[in-house]
C-alpha positions as CSV (number, residue, x, y, z in Angstrom):
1,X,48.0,-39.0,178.9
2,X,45.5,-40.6,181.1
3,X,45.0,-44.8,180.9
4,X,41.6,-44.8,179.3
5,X,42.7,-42.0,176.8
6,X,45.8,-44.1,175.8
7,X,44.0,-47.2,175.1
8,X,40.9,-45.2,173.3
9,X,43.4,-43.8,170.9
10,X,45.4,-47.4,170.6
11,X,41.4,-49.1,169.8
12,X,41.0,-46.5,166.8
13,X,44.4,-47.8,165.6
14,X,46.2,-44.6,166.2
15,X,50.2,-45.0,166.6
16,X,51.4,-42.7,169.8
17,X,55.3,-42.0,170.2
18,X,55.8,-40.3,173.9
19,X,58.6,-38.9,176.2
20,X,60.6,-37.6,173.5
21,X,60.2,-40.4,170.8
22,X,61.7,-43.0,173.1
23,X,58.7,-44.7,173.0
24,X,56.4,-45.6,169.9
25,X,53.3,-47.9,170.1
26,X,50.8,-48.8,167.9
27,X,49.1,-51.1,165.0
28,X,50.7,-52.9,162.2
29,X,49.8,-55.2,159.8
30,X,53.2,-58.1,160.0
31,X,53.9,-60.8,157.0
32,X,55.1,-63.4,159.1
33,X,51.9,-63.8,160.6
34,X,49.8,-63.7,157.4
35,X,49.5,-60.1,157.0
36,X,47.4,-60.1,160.3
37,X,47.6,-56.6,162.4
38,X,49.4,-56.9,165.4
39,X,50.2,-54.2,168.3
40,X,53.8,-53.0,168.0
41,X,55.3,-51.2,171.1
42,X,59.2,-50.5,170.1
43,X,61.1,-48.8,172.8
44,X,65.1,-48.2,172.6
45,X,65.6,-52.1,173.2
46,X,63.5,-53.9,171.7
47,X,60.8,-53.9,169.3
48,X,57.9,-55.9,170.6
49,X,54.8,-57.7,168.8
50,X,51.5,-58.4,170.5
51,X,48.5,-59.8,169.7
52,X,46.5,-57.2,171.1
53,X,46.2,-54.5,174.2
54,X,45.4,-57.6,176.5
55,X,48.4,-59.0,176.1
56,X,50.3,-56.0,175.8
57,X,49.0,-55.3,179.4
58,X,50.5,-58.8,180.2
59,X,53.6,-58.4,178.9
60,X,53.2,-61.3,176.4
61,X,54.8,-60.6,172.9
62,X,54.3,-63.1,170.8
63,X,57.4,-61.8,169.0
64,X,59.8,-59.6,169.2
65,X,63.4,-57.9,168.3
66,X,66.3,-56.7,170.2
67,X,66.5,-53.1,168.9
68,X,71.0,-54.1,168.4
69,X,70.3,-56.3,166.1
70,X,68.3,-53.9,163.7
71,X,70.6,-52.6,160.6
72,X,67.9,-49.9,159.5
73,X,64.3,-49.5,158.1
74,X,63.4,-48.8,154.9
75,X,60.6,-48.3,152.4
76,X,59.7,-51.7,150.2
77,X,60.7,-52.6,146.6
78,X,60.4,-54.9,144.2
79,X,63.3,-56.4,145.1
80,X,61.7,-57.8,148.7
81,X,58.6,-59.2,146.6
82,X,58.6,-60.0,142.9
83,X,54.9,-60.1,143.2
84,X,54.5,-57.8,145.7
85,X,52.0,-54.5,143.6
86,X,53.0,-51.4,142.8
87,X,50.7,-49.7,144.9
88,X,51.9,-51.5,147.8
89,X,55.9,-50.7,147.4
90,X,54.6,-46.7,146.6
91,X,52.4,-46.7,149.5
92,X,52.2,-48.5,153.1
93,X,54.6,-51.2,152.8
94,X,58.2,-51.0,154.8
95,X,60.6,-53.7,155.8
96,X,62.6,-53.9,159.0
97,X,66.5,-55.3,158.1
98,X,67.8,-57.3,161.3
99,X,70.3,-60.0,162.5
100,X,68.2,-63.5,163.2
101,X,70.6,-63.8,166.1
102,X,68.4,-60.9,168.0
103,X,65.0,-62.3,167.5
104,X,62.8,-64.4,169.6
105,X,58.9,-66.4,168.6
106,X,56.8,-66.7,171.5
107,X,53.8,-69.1,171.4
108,X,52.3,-71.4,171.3
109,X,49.1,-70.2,169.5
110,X,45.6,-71.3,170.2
111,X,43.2,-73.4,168.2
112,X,41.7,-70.5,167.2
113,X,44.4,-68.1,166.1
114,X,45.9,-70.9,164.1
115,X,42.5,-71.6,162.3
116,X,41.4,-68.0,161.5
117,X,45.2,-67.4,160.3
118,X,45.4,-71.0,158.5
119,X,48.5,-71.4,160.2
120,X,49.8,-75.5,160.4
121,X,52.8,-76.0,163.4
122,X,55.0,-78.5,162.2
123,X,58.6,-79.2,163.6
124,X,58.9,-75.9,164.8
125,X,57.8,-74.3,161.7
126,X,54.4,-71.8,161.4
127,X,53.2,-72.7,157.8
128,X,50.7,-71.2,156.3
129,X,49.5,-71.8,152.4
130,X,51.1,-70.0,149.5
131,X,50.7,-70.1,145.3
132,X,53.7,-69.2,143.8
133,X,53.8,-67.9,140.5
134,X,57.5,-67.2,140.0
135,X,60.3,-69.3,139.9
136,X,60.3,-71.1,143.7
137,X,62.3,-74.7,144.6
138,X,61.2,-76.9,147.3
139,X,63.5,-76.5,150.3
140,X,62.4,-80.8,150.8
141,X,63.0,-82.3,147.6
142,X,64.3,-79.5,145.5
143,X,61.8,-79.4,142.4
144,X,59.8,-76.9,141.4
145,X,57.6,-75.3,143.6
146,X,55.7,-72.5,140.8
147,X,53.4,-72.2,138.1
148,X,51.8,-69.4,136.3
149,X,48.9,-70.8,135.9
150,X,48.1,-73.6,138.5
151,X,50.4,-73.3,141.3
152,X,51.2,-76.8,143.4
153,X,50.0,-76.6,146.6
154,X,52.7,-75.4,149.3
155,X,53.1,-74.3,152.6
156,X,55.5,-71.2,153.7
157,X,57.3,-70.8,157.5
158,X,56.5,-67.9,158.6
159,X,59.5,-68.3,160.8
160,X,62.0,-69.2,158.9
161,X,60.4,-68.6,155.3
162,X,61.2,-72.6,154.3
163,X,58.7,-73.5,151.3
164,X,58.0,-77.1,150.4
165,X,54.7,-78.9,148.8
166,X,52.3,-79.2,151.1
167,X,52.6,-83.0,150.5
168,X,55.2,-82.9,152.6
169,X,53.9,-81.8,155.6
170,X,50.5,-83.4,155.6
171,X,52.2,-86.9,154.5
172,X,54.9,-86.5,157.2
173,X,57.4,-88.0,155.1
174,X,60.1,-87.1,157.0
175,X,61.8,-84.6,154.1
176,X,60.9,-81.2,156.2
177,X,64.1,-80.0,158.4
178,X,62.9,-78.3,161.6
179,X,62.5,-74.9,161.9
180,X,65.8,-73.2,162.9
181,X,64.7,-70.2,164.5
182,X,66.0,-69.6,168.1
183,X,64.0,-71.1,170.8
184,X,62.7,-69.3,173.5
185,X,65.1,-68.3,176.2
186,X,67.7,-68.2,174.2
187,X,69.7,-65.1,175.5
188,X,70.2,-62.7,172.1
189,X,73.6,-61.6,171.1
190,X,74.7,-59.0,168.5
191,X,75.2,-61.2,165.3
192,X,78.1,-60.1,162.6
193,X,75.6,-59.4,160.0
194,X,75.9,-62.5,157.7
195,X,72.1,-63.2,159.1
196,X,70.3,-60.6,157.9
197,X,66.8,-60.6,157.8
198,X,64.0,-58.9,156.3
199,X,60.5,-58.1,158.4
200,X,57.7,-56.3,156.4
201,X,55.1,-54.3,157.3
202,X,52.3,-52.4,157.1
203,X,51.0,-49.0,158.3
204,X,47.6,-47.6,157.8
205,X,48.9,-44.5,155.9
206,X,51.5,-43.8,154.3
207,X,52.3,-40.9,156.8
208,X,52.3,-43.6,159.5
209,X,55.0,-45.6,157.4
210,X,57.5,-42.8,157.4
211,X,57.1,-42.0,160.7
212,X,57.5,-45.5,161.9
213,X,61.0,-45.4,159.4
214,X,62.2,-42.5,160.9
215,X,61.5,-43.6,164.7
216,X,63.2,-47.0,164.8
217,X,66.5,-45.3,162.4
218,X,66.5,-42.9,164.9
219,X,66.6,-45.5,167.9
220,X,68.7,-47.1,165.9
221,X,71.2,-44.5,165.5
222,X,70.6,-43.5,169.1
223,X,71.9,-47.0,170.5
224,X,74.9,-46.8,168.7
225,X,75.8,-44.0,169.9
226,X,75.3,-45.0,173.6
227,X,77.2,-47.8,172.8
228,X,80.1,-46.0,171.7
């Protein structure tokens, strides 16, 4: 496939897998960065998350996974989200399972990004406002965080998924732990799975979802077996 053809197809949000699905590329919509769509390239070593094709060209992921640390993908379920719709675990929604060990958060983010994605750095941490309407404690003070009816203002890491009032971080009051996610550089080793993570996202179809599940299991599976 020619250059211009590739990134026509990748503008039109079209996935493309190539050279015998060892390669799959193409856009998702990703939780930890407020449900945003990002560029996904995922190759059989890492899965990588851009901002767009210009940085993708650049070789500037603003995140990404080392495909040994990935335990499997699956379809969502109630279980990932209590408040998470119906439609959405039937339909689009999927969730990579991973060792934290294996991850890495590239930044930081402009002015712009962090405004249009009403995300806050503090500490290390990438908040960004949430209402929670089922039962949620405050990982600062350790009182309630919910309400049915009028939630309390709070903040949620997209990092590290630490929720406290929103007090907190706009008082400065000293309460917040920094994030603990691994810095940048820090070389990624295969953890022993008592990190687990969960990533979810987002295709466009629901065709797109299983084929995205099926590629990175199969890489998955295809590692291992290098490995060994």
């Amino acid at each position: 496939m020619h250059a211009a053809a590739f990134y026509a197809r990748l503008r039109r949000n079209k996935a493309l897998i190539f050279g015998a699905k060892l390669i799959m590329a193409g856009w998702l919509n990703v939780e930890e960065f407020g449900w945003n769509k990002l560029f996904v390239l995922a190759d059989l070593h890492q899965v990588n998350f851009y901002k767009g094709l210009g940085e993708m060209e650049r070789s500037s992921p603003v995140f990404l996974i080392d495909l040994v640390s990935i335990q499997k993908a699956r379809i969502s379920s109630k279980d990932d989200d209590r408040e998470l719709m119906a439609e959405d675990v039937n339909s689009r929604t999927f969730v990579l399972l991973y060792d934290e060990i294996g991850e890495r958060v590239y930044g930081p983010f402009s002015e712009t990004e962090k405004k249009n994605w009403d995300l806050h750095e503090y500490k290390g941490h990438l908040f960004q406002d949430v209402q929670n309407r089922s039962p949620t404690t405050c990982d600062a003070c350790k009182q309630s965080l919910w309400s049915i009816r009028q939630p309390p203002p709070a903040v949620n890491c997209t990092r590290c998924n630490t929720q406290v009032h929103t007090y907190h971080y706009d008082e400065d009051d000293g309460s917040v732990n920094p994030c603990p996610r691994i810095p940048i550089g820090t070389p990624a080793k295969h953890g022993d799975g008592l990190n687990l993570r969960t990533l979810r996202l987002k295709a466009d179809t629901i065709e797109m979802k299983s084929t995205w599940i099926s590629y990175i299991n199969n890489s998955v599976q295809h590692r291992s077996e290098i490995k060994s």
